[in-house]
PDB file of N, CA, C and O in Angstrom:
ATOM      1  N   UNK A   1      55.607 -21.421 138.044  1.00  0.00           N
ATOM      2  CA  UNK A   1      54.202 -21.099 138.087  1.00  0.00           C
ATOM      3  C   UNK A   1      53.914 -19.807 137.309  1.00  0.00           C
ATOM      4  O   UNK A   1      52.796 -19.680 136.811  1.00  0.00           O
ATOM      5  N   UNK A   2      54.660 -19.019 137.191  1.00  0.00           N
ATOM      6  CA  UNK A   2      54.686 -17.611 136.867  1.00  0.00           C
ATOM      7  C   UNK A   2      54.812 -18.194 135.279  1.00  0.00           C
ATOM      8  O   UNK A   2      53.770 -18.210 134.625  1.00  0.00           O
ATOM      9  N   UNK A   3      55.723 -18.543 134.816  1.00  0.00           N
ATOM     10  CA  UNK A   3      55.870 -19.132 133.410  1.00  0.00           C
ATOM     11  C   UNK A   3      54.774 -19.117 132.596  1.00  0.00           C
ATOM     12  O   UNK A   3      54.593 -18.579 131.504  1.00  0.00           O
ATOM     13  N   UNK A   4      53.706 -20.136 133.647  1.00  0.00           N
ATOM     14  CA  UNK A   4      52.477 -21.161 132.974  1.00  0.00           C
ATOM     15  C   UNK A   4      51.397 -20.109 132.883  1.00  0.00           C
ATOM     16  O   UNK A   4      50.605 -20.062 131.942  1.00  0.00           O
ATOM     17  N   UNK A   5      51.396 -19.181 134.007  1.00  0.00           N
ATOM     18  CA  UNK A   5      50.255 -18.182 133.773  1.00  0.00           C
ATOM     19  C   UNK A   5      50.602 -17.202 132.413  1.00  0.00           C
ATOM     20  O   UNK A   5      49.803 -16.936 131.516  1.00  0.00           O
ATOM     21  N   UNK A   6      52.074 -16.724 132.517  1.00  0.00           N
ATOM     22  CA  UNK A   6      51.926 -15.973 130.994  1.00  0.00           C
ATOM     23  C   UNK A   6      51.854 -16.713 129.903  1.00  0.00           C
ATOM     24  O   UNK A   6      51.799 -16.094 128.841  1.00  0.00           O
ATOM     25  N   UNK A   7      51.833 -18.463 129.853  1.00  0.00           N
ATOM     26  CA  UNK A   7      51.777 -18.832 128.912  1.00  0.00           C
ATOM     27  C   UNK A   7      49.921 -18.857 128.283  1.00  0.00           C
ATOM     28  O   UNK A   7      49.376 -18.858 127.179  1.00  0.00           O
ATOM     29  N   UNK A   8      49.562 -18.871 129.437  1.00  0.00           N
ATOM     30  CA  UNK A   8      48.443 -18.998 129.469  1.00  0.00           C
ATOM     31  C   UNK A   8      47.762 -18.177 129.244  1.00  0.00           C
ATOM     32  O   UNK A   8      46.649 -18.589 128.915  1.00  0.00           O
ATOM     33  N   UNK A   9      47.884 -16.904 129.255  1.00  0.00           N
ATOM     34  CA  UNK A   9      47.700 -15.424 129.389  1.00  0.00           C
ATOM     35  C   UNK A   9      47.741 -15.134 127.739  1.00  0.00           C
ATOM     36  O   UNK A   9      46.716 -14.846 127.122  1.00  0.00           O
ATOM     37  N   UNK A  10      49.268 -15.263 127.000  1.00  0.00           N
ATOM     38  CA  UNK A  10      49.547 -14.913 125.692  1.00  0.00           C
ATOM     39  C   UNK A  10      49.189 -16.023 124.888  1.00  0.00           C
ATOM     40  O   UNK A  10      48.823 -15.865 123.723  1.00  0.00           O
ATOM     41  N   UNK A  11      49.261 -17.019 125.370  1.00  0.00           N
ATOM     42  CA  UNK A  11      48.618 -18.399 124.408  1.00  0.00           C
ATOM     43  C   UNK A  11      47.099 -17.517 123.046  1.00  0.00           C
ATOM     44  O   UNK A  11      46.961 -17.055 121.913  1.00  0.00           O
ATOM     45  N   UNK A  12      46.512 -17.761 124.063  1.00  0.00           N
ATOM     46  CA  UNK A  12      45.189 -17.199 123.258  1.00  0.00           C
ATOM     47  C   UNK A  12      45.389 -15.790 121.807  1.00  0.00           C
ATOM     48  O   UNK A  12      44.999 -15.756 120.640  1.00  0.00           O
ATOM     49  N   UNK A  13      46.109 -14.900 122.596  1.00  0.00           N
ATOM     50  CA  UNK A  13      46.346 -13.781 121.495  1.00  0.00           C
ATOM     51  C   UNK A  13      47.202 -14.559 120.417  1.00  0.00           C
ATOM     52  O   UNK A  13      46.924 -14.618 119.219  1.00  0.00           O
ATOM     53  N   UNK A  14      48.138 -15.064 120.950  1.00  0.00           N
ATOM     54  CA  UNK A  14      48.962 -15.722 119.705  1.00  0.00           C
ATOM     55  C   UNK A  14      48.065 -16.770 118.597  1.00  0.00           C
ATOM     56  O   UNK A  14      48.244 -17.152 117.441  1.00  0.00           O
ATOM     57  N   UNK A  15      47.377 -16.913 119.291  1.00  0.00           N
ATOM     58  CA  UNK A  15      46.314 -18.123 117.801  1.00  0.00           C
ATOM     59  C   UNK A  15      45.204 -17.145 117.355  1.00  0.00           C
ATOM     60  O   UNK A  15      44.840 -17.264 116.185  1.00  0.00           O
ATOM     61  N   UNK A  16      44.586 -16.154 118.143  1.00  0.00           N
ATOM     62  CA  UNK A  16      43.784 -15.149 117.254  1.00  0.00           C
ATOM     63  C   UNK A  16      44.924 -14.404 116.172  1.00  0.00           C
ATOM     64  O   UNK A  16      44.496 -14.081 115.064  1.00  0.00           O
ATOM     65  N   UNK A  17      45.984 -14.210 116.417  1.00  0.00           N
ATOM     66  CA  UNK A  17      46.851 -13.399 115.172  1.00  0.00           C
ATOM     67  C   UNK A  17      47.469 -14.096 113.793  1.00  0.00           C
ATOM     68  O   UNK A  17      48.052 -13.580 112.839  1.00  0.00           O
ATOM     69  N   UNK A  18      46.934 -16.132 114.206  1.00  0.00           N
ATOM     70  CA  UNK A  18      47.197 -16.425 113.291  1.00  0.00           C
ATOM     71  C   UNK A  18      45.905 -16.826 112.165  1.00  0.00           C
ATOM     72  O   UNK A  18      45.956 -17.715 111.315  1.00  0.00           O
ATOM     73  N   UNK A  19      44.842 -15.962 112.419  1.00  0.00           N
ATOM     74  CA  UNK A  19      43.799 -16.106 111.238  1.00  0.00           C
ATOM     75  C   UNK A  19      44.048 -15.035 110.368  1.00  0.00           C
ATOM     76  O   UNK A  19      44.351 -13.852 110.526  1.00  0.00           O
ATOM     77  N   UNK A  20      43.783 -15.968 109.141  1.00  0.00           N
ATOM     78  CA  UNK A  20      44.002 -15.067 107.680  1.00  0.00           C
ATOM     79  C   UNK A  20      42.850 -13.631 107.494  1.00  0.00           C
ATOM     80  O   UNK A  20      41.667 -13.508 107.813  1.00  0.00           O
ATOM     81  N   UNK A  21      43.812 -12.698 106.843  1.00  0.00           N
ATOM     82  CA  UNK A  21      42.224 -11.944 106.852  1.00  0.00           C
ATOM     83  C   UNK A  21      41.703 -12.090 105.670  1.00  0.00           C
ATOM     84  O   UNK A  21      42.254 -12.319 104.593  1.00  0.00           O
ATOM     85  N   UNK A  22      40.496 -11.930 105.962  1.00  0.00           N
ATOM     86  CA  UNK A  22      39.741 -12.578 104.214  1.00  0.00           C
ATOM     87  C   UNK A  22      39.427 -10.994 103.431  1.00  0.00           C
ATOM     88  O   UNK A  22      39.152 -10.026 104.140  1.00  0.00           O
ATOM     89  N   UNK A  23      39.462 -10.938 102.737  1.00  0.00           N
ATOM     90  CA  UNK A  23      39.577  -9.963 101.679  1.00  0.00           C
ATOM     91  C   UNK A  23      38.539 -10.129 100.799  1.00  0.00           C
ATOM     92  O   UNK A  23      38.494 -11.076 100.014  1.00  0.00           O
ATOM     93  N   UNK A  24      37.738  -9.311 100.871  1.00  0.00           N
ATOM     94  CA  UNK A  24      36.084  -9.092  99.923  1.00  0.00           C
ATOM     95  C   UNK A  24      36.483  -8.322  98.749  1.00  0.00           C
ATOM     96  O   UNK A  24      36.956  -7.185  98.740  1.00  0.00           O
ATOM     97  N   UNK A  25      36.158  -9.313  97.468  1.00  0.00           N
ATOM     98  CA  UNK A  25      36.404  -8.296  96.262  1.00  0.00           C
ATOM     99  C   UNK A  25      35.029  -7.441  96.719  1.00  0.00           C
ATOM    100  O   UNK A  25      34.142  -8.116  97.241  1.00  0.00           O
ATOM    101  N   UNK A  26      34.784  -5.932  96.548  1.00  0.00           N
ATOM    102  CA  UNK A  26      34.221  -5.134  96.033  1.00  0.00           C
ATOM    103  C   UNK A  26      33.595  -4.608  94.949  1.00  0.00           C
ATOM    104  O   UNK A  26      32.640  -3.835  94.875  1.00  0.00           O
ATOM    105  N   UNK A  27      34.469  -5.295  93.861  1.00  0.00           N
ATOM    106  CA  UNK A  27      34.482  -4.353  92.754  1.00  0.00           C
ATOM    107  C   UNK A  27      33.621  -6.246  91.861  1.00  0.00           C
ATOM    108  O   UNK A  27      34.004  -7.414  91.787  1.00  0.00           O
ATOM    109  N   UNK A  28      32.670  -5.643  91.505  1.00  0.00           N
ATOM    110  CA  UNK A  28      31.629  -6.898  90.355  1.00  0.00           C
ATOM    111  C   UNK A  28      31.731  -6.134  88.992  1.00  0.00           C
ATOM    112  O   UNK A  28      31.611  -4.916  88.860  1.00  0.00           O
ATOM    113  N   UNK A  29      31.974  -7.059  87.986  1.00  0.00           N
ATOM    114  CA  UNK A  29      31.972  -6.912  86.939  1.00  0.00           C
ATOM    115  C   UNK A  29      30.956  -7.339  86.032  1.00  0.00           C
ATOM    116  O   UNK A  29      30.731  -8.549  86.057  1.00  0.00           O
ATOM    117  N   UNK A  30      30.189  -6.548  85.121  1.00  0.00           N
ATOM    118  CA  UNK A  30      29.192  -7.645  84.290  1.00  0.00           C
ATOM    119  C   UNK A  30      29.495  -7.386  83.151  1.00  0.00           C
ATOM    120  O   UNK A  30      29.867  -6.214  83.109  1.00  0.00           O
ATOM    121  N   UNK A  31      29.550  -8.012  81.874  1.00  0.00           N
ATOM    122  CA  UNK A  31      30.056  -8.160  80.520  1.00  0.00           C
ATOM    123  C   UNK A  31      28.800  -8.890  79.906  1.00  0.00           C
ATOM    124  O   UNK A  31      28.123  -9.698  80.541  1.00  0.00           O
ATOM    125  N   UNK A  32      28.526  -8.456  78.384  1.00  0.00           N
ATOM    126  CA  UNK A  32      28.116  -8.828  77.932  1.00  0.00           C
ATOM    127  C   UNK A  32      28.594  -9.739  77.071  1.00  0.00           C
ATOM    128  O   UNK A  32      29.344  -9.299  76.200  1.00  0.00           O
ATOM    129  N   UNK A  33      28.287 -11.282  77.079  1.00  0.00           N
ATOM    130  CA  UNK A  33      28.902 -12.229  76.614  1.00  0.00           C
ATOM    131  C   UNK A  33      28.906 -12.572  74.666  1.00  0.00           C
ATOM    132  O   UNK A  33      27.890 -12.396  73.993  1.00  0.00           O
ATOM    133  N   UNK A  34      30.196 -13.048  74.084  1.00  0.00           N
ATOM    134  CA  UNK A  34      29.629 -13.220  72.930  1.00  0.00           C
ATOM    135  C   UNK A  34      30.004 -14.949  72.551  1.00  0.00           C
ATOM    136  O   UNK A  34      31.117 -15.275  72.963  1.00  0.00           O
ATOM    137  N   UNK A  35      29.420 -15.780  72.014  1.00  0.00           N
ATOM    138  CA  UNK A  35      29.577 -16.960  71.931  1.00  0.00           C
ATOM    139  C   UNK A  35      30.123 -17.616  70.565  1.00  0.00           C
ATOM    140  O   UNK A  35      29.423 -17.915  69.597  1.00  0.00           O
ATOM    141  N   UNK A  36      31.585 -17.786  70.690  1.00  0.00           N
ATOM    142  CA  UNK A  36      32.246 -18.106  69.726  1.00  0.00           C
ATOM    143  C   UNK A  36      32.274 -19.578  69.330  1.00  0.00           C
ATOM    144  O   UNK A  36      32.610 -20.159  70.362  1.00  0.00           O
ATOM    145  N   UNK A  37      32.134 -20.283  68.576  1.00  0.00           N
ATOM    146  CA  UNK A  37      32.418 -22.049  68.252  1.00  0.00           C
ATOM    147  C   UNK A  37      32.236 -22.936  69.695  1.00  0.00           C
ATOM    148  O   UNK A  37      32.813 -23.989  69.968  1.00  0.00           O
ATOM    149  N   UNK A  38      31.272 -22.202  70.523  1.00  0.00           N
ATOM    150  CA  UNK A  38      30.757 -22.672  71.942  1.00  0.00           C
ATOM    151  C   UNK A  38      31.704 -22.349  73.427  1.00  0.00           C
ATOM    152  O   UNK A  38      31.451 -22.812  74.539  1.00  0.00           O
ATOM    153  N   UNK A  39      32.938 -21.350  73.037  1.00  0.00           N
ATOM    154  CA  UNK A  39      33.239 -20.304  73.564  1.00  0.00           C
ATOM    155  C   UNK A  39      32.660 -19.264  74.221  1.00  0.00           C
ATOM    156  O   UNK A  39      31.849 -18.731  73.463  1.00  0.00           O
ATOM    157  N   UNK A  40      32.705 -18.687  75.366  1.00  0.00           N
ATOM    158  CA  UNK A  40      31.983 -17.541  75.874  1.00  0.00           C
ATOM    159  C   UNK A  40      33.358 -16.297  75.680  1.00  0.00           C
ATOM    160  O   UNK A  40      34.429 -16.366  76.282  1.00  0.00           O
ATOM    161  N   UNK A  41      32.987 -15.273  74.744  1.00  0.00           N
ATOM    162  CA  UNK A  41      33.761 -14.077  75.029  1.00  0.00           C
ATOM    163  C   UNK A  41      33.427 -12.317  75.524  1.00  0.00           C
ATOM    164  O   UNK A  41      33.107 -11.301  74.906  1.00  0.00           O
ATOM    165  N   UNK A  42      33.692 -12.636  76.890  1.00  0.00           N
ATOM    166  CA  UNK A  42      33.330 -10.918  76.922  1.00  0.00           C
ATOM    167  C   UNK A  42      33.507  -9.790  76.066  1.00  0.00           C
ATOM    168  O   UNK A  42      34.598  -9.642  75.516  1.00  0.00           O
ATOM    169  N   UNK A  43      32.398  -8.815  75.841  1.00  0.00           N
ATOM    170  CA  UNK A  43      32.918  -8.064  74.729  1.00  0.00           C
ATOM    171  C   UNK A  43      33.874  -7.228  75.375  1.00  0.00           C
ATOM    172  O   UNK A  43      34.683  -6.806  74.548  1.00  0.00           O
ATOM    173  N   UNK A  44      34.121  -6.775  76.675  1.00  0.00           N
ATOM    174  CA  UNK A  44      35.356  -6.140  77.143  1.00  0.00           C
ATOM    175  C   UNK A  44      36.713  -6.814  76.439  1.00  0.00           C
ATOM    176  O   UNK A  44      37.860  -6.366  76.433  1.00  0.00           O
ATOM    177  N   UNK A  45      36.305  -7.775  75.977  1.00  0.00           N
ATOM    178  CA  UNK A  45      38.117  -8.734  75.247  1.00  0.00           C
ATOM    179  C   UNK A  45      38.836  -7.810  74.183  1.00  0.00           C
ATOM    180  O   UNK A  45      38.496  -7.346  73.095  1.00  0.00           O
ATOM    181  N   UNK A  46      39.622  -7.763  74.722  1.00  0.00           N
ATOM    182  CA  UNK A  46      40.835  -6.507  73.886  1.00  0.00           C
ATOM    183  C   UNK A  46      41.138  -7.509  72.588  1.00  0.00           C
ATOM    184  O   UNK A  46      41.599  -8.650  72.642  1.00  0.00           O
ATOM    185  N   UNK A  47      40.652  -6.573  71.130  1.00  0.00           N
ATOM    186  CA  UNK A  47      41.466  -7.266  69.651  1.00  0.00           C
ATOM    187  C   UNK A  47      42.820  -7.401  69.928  1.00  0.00           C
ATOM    188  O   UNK A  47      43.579  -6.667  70.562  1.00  0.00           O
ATOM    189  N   UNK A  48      43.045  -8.688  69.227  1.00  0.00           N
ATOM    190  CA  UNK A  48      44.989  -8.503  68.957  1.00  0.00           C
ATOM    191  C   UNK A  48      44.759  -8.635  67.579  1.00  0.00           C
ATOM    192  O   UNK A  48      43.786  -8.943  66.892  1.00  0.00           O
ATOM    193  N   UNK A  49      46.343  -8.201  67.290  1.00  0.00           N
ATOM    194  CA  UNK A  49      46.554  -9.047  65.516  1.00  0.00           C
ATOM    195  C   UNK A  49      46.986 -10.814  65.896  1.00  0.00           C
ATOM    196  O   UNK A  49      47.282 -11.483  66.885  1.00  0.00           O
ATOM    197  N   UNK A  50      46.870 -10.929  65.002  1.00  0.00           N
ATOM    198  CA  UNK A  50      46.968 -12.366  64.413  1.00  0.00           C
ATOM    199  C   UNK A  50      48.066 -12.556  64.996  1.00  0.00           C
ATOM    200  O   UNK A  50      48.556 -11.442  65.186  1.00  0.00           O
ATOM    201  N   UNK A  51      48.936 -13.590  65.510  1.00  0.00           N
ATOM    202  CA  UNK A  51      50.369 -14.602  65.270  1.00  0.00           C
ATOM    203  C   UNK A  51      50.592 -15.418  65.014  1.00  0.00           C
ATOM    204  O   UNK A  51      50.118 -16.433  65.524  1.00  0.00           O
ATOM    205  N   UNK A  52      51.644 -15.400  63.854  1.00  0.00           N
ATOM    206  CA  UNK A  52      52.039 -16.541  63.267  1.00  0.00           C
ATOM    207  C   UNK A  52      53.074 -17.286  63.831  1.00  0.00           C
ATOM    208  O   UNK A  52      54.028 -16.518  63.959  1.00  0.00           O
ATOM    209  N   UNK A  53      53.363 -18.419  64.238  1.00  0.00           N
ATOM    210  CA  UNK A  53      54.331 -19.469  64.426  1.00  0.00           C
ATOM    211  C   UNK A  53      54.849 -20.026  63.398  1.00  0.00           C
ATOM    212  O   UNK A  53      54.209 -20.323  62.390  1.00  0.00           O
ATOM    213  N   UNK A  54      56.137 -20.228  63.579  1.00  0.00           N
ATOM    214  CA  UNK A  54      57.159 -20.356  62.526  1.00  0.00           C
ATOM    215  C   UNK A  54      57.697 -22.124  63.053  1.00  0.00           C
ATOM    216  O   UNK A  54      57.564 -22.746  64.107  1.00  0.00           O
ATOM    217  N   UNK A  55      58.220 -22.397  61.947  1.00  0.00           N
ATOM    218  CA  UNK A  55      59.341 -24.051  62.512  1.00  0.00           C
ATOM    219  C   UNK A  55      60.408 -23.822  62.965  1.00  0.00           C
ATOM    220  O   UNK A  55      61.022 -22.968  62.326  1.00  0.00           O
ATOM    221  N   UNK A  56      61.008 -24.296  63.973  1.00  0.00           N
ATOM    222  CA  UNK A  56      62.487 -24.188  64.147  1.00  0.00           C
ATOM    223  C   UNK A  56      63.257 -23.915  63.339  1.00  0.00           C
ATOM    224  O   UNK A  56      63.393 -24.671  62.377  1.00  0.00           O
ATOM    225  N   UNK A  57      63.750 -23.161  63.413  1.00  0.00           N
ATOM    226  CA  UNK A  57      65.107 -22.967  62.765  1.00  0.00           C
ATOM    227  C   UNK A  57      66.096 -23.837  62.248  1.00  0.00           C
ATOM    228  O   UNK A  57      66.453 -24.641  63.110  1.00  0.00           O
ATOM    229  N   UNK A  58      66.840 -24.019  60.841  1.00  0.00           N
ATOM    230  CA  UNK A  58      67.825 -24.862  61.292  1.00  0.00           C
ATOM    231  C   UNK A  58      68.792 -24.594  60.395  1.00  0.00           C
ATOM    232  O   UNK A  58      68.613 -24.509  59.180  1.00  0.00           O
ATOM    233  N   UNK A  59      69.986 -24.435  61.060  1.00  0.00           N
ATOM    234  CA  UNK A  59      71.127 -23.425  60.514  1.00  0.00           C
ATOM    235  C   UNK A  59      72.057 -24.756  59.739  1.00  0.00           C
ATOM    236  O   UNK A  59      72.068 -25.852  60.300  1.00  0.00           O
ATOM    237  N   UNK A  60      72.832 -24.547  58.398  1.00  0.00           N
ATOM    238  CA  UNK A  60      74.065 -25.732  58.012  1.00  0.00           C
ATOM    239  C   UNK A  60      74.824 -25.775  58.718  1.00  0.00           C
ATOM    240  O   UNK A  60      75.465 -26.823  58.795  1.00  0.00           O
ATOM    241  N   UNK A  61      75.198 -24.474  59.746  1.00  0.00           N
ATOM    242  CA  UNK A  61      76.754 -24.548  60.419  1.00  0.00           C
ATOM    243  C   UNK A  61      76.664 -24.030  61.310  1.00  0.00           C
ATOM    244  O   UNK A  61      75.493 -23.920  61.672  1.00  0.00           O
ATOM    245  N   UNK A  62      77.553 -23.484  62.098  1.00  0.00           N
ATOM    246  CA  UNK A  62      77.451 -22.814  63.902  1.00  0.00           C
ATOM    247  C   UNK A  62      78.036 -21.563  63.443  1.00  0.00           C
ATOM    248  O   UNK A  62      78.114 -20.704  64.321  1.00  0.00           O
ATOM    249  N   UNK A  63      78.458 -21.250  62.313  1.00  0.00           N
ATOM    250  CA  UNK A  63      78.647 -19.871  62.148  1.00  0.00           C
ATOM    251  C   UNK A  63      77.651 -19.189  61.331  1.00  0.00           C
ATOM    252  O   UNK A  63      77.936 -18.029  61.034  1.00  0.00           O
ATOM    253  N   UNK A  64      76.355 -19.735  60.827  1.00  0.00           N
ATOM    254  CA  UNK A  64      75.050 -19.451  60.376  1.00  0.00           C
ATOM    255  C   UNK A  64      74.660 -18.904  61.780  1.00  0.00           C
ATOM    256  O   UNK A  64      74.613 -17.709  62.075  1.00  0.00           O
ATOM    257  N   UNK A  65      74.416 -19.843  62.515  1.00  0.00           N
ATOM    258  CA  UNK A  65      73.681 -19.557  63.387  1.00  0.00           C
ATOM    259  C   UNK A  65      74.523 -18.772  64.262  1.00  0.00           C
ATOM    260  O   UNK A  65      73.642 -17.993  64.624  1.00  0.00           O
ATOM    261  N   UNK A  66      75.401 -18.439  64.788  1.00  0.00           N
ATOM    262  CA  UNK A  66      76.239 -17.011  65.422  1.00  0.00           C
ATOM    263  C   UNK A  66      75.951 -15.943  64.853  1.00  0.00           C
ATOM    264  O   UNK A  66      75.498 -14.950  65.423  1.00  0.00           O
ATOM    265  N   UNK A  67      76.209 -16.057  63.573  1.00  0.00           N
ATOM    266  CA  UNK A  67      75.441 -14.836  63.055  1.00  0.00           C
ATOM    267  C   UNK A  67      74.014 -14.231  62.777  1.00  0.00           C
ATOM    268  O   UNK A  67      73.570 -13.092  62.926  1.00  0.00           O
ATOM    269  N   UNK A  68      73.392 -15.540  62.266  1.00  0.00           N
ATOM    270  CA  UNK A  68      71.593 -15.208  63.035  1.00  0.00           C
ATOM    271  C   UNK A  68      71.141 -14.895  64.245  1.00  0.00           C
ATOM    272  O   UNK A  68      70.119 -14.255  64.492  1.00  0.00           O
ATOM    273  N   UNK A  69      72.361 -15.619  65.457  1.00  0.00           N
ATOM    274  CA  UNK A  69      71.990 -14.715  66.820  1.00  0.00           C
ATOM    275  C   UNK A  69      72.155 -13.244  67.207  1.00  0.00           C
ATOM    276  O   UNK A  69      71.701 -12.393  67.971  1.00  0.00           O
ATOM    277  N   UNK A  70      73.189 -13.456  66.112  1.00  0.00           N
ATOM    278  CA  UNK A  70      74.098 -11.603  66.561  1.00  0.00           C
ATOM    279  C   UNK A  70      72.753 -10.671  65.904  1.00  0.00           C
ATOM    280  O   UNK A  70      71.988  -9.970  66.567  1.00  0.00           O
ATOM    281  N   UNK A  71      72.720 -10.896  64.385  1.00  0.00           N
ATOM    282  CA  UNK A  71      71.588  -9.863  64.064  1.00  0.00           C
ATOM    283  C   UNK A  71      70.191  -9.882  64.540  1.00  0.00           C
ATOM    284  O   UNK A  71      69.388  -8.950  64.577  1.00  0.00           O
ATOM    285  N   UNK A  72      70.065 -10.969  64.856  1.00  0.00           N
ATOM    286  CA  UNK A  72      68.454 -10.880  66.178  1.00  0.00           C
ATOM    287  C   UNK A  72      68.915  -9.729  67.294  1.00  0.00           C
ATOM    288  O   UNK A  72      68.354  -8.637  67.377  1.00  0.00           O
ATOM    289  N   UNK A  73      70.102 -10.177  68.195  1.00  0.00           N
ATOM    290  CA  UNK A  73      70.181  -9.577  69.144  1.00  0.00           C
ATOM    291  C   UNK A  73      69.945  -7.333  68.937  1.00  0.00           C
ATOM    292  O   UNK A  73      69.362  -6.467  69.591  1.00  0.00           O
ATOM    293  N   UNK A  74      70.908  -7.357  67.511  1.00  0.00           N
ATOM    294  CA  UNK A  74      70.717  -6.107  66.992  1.00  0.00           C
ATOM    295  C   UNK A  74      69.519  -5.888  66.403  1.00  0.00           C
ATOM    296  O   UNK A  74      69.174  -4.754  66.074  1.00  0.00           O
ATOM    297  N   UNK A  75      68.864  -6.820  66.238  1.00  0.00           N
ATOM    298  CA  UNK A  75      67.509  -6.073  65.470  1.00  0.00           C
ATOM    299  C   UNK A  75      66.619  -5.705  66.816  1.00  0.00           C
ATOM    300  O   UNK A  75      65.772  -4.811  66.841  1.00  0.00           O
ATOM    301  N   UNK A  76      66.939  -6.491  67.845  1.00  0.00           N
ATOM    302  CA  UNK A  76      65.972  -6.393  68.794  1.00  0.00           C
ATOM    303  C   UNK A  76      65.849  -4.957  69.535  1.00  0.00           C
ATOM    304  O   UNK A  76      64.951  -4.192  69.887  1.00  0.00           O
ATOM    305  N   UNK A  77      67.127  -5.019  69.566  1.00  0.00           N
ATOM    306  CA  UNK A  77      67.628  -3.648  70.416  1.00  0.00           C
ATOM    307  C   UNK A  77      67.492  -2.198  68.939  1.00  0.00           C
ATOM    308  O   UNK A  77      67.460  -0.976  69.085  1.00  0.00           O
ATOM    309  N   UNK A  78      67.463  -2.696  68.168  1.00  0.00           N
ATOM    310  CA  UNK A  78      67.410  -1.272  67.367  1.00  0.00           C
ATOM    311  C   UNK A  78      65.609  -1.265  66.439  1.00  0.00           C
ATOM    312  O   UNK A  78      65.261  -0.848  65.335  1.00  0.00           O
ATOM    313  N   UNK A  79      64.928  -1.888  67.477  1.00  0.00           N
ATOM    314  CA  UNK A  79      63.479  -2.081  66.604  1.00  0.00           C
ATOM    315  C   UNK A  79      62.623  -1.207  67.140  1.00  0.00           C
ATOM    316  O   UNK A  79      61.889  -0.595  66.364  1.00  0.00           O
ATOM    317  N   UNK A  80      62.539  -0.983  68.434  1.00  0.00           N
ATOM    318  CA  UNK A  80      61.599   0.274  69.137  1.00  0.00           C
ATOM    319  C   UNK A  80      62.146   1.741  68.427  1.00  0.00           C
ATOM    320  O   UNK A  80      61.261   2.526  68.088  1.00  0.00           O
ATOM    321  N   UNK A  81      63.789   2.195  68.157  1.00  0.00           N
ATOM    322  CA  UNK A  81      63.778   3.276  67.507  1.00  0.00           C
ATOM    323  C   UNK A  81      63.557   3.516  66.172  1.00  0.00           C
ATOM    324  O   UNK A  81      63.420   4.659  65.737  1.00  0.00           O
ATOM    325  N   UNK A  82      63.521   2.738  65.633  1.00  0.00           N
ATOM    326  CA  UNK A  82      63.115   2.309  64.054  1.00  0.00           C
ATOM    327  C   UNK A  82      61.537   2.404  63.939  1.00  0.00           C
ATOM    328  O   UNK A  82      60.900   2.777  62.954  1.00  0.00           O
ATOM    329  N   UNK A  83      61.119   2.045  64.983  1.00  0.00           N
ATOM    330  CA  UNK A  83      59.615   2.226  65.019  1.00  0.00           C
ATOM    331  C   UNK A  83      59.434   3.512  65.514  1.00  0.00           C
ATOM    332  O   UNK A  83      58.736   4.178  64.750  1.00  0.00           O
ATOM    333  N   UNK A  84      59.656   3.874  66.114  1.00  0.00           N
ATOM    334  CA  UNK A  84      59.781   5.749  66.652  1.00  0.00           C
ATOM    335  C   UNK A  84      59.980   6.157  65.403  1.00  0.00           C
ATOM    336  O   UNK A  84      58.886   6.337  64.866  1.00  0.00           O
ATOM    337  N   UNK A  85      60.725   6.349  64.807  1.00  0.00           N
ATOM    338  CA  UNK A  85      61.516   7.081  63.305  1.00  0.00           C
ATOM    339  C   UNK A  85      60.294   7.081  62.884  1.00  0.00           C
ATOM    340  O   UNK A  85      59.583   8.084  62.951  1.00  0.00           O
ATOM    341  N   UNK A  86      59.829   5.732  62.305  1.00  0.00           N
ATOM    342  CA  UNK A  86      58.628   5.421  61.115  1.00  0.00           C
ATOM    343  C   UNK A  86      57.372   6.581  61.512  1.00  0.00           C
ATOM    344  O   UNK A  86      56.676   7.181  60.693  1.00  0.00           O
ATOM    345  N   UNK A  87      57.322   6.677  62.777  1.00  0.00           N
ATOM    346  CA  UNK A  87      56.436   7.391  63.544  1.00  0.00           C
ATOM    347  C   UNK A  87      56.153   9.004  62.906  1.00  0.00           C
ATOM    348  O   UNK A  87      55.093   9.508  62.536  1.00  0.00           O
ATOM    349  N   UNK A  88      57.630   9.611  62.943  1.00  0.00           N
ATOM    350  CA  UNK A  88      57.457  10.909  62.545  1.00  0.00           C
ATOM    351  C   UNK A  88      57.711  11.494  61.367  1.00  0.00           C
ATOM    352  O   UNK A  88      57.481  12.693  61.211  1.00  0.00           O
TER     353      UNK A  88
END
């Protein structure tokens, strides 16, 4: 009997703790829109440069391509200080 009353007792708190809490954005944004080829673009839209896409690759041999991996891997890692250098 004792069981059923605390079940009865904590029942209730346990299903109020399982509602989500809802979360109110605050923060409204308004942009002035610009309309591209029937596109909408905020003028907040950050420029990029351009990118180009390239075709797959395709190496004659597996030692072409070991070695096109190796100097990627080194260009990659030695391209932020190379760009620092150019800097000063």
């Amino acid at each position: 009997m004792k069981y059923l009353f605390y079940i009865f007792l904590f029942f209730p708190l346990i299903l109020l703790a399982q509602e989500p809490e809802i979360k109110q954005d605050s923060t409204e944004y308004e942009y002035d829109y610009v309309l591209v080829k029937g596109d909408s673009i905020p003028q907040a839209a950050i420029e990029l440069d351009e990118v180009m896409l390239l075709k797959k690759l395709k190496f004659d041999s597996r030692e072409d391509r070991k070695r096109y991996l190796i100097l990627r891997r080194k260009t990659i890692k030695v391209y932020p200080y190379a760009k620092l250098a150019a800097e000063r």
